[in-house]
C-alpha positions as CSV (number, residue, x, y, z in Angstrom):
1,X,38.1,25.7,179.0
2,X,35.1,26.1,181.1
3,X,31.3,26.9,179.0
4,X,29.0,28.4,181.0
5,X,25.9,27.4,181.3
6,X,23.5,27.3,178.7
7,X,26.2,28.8,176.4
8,X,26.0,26.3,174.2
9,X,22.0,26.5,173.7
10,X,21.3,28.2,170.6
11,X,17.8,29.1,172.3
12,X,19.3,30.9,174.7
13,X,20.0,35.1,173.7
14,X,23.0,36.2,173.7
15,X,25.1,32.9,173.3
16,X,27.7,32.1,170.9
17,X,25.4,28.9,169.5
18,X,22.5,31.6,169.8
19,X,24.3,33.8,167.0
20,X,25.9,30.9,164.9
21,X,22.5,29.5,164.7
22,X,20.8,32.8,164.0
23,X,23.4,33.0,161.0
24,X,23.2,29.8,159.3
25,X,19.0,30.1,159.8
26,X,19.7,33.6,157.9
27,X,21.8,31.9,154.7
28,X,18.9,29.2,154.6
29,X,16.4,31.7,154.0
30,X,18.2,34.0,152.1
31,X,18.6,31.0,149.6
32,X,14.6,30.4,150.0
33,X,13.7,33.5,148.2
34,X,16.2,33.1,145.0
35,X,14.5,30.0,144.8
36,X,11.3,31.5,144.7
37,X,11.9,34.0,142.1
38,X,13.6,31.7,139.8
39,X,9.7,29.6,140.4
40,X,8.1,32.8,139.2
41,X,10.8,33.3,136.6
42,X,9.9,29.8,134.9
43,X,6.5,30.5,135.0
44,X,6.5,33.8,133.5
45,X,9.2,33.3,131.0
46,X,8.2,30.0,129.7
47,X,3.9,30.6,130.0
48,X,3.4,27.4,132.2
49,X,0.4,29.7,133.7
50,X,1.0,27.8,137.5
51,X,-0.6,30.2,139.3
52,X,-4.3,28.8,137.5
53,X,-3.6,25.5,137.5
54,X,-1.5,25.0,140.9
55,X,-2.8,27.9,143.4
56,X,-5.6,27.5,145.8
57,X,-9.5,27.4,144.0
58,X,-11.5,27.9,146.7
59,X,-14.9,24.8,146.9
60,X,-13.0,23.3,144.1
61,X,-11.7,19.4,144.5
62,X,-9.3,20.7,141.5
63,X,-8.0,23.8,143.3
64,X,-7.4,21.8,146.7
65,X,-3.8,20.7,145.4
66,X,-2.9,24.7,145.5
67,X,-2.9,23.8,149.6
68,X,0.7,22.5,149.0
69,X,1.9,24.5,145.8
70,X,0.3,28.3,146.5
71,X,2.9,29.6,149.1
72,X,5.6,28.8,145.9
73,X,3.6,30.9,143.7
74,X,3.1,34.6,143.3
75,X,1.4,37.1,140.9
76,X,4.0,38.4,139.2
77,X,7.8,40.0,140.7
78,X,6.1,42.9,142.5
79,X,4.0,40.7,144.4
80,X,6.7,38.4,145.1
81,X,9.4,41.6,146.1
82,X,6.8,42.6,148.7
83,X,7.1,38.7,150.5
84,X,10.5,38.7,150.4
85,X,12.1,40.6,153.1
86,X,9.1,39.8,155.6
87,X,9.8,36.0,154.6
88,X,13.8,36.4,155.2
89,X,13.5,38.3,158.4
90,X,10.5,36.1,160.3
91,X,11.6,33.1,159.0
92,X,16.2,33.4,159.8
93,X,14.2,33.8,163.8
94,X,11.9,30.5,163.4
95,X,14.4,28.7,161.7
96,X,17.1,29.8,164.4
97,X,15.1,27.7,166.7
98,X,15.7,24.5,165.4
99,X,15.4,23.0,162.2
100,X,12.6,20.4,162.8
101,X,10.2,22.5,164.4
102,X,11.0,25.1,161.8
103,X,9.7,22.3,159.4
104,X,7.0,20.9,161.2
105,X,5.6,24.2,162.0
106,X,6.0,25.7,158.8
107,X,3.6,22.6,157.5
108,X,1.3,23.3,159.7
109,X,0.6,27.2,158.7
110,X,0.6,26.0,154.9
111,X,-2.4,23.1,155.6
112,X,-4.3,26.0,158.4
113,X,-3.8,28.7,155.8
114,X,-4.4,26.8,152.7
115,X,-7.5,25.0,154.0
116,X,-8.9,28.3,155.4
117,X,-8.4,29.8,151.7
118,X,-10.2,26.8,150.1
119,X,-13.4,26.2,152.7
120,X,-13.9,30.4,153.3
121,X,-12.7,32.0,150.3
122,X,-14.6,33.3,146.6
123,X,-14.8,30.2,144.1
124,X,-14.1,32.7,141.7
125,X,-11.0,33.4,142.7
126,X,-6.9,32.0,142.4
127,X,-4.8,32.3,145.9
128,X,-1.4,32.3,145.4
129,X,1.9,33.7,147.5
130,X,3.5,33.1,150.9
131,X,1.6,35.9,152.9
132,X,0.0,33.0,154.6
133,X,3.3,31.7,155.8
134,X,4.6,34.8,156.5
135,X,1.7,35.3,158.8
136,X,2.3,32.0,160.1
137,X,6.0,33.1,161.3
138,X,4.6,36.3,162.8
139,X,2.2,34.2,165.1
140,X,4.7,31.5,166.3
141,X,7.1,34.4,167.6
142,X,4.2,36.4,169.3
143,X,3.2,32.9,170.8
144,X,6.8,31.7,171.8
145,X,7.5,34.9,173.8
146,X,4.1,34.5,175.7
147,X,4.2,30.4,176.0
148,X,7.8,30.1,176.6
149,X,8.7,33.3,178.3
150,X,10.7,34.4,175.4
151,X,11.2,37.6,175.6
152,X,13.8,37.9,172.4
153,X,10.7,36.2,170.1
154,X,8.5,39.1,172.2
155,X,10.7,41.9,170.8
156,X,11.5,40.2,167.3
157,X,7.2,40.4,166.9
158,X,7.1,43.7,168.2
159,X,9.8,45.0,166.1
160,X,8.2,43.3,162.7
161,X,5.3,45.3,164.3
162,X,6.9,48.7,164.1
163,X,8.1,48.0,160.5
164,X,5.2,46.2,158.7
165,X,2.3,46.9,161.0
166,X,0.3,48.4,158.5
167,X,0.5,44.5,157.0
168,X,-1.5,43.6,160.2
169,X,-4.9,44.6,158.7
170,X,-4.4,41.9,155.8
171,X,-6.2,40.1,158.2
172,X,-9.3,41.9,157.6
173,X,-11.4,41.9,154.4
174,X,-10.1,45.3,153.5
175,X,-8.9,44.7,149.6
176,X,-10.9,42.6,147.5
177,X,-7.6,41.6,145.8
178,X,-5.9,40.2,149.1
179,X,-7.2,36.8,150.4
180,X,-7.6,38.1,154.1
181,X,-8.2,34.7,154.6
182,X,-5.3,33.3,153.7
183,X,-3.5,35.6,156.5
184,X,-6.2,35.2,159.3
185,X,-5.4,31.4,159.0
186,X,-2.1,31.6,158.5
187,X,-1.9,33.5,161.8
188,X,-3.9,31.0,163.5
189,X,-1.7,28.3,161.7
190,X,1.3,29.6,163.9
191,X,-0.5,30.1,166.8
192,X,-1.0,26.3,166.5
193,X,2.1,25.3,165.6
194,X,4.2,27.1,168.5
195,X,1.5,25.7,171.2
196,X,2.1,22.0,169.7
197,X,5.9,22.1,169.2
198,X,6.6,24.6,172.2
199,X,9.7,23.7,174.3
200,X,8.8,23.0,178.0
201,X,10.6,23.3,181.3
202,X,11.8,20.5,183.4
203,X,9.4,19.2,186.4
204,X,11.7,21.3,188.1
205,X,11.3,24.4,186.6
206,X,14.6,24.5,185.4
207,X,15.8,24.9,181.3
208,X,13.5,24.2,178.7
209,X,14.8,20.9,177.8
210,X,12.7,19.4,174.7
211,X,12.8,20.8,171.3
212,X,8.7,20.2,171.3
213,X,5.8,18.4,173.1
214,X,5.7,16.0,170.7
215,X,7.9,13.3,169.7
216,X,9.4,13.8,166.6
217,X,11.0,11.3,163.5
């Protein structure tokens, strides 16, 4: 039997690798959030109080660990319920486009987000939760479609748009009890993270035909 071309490039819309990736990238992350509640779970259930002594303290050499640990903690189920279905749906589209950068860039928004937090935020505050990431997600798919002509990642942002837009002002010191700084940077974070691990064209101007602009382990 005969492929056509590009049908086995899971970037590519509308081929058979495209959806089998978009599936498995769904099942990871729906197993993401289980492991997430069964985090806040622990911590509620058994009083280990993570969310003081692992989240984000901003000025604090003793609150810089909460770079790594925040996104994995939440205060309490509602706040975690909210995260969920914007961290399913944004992240089954990054991760459909390839594991490593999916990694890599995911790394990236925590350290952009998490530093933001720390250097700009109230020392009298705790940040905790994944809005950061999530953030994160939304600005590698708004920068794919415009970077890497991706017009699928284009719509994905502009559909996430329609559904959660109202989110979009978290970016703006609006509610004392939401770190707008956490989502500003997180934003930023993915911004970075699809302009370093972008695919790129031939010198031909053919395929994209790297998985990023770096070489990666």
């Amino acid at each position: 039997m005969t492929l056509l071309p590009g049908s086995g490039d899971p970037n590519r819309f509308g081929t058979e690798a495209f959806y089998a990736a978009l599936g498995r990238a769904f099942v990871a992350m729906c197993a993401v959030v289980p492991f997430l509640f069964l985090i806040e779970a622990a911590d509620q259930g058994l009083g280990f109080g993570l969310d003081a002594t692992a989240g984000i303290i901003p000025h604090r050499i003793d609150g810089l660990d909460g770079v790594f640990f925040s996104p994995f903690l939440h205060h309490g189920f509602d706040h975690l319920y909210s995260n969920s279905i914007p961290l399913i749906l944004l992240g089954t589209f990054v991760l459909a486009a390839g594991a490593r950068r999916f990694l890599w860039s995911t790394l990236v928004i925590i350290l952009v987000s998490g530093l933001g937090v720390w250097f700009t935020g109230s020392s009298s505050t705790v940040v905790v939760g994944a809005s950061g990431v999530i953030f994160g997600y939304l600005g590698i798919l708004l920068t794919r479609g415009i970077f890497e002509r991706s017009w699928w990642n284009f719509a994905v942002f502009l559909l996430v748009g329609l559904l959660y837009g109202w989110q979009l002002v978290g970016i703006l010191p609006t509610d004392d009890r939401i770190s707008w700084q956490g989502h500003l940077f997180g934003l930023l974070g993915g911004v970075v993270a699809a302009i370093v691990f972008r695919r790129r064209r031939n010198d031909r101007g053919g395929p994209y035909h790297s998985e990023s602009s770096l070489t990666l382990p």
